[in-house]
C-alpha positions, 0 to 999 in steps of 0.5 A: 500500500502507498500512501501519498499527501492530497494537500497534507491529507495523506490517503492510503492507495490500494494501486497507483499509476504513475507517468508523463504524458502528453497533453494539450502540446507539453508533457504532464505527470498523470496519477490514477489511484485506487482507495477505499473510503470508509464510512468515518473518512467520506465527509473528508475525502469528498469536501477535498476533492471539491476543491480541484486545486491540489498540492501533490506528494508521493514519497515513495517517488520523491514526487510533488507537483500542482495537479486538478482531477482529470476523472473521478469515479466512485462505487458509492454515492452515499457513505454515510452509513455507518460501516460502508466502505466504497471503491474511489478511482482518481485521476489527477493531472499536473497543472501547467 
């Protein structure tokens, strides 16, 4: 498991991708993530990635960049019962 920093909130990543990538004519760094989200971390996680404007370190990496998402998709539209747990992919892509 790698844990990476989304605006110092550390998440704690099931699979991580990680590439340079061309795109709109300059390369970027694109990460796609796969995590869990319980039920006690869902009102966290959601209200950060509403923000879209995202400070990034991978450690594991020695990786730090700007980045926005790209896509997002989650198994879960409501985590608010106690216990549940959903399935979060994310991709974020280093701003210009």
């Amino acid at each position: 498991m790698t844990k990476i920093l989304v605006n110092d909130y550390p998440i704690e990543v099931d699979k991580m991708t990680s590439k340079q990538m061309e795109h709109n004519s300059s390369a970027k760094r694109l990460v796609q993530l796969e995590f869990k989200v319980k039920h006690e971390d869902y009102h966290d996680i959601t209200t950060l990635l509403y923000k879209n404007d995202f400070d990034i370190t991978i450690p594991e990496e020695n990786l730090q960049f700007q980045a926005t998402i790209q896509n997002y998709t989650t198994s879960f539209t409501n985590l608010y019962e106690k216990g549940s747990v959903g399935d979060f992919y994310l991709e974020l892509i280093e701003k210009s």
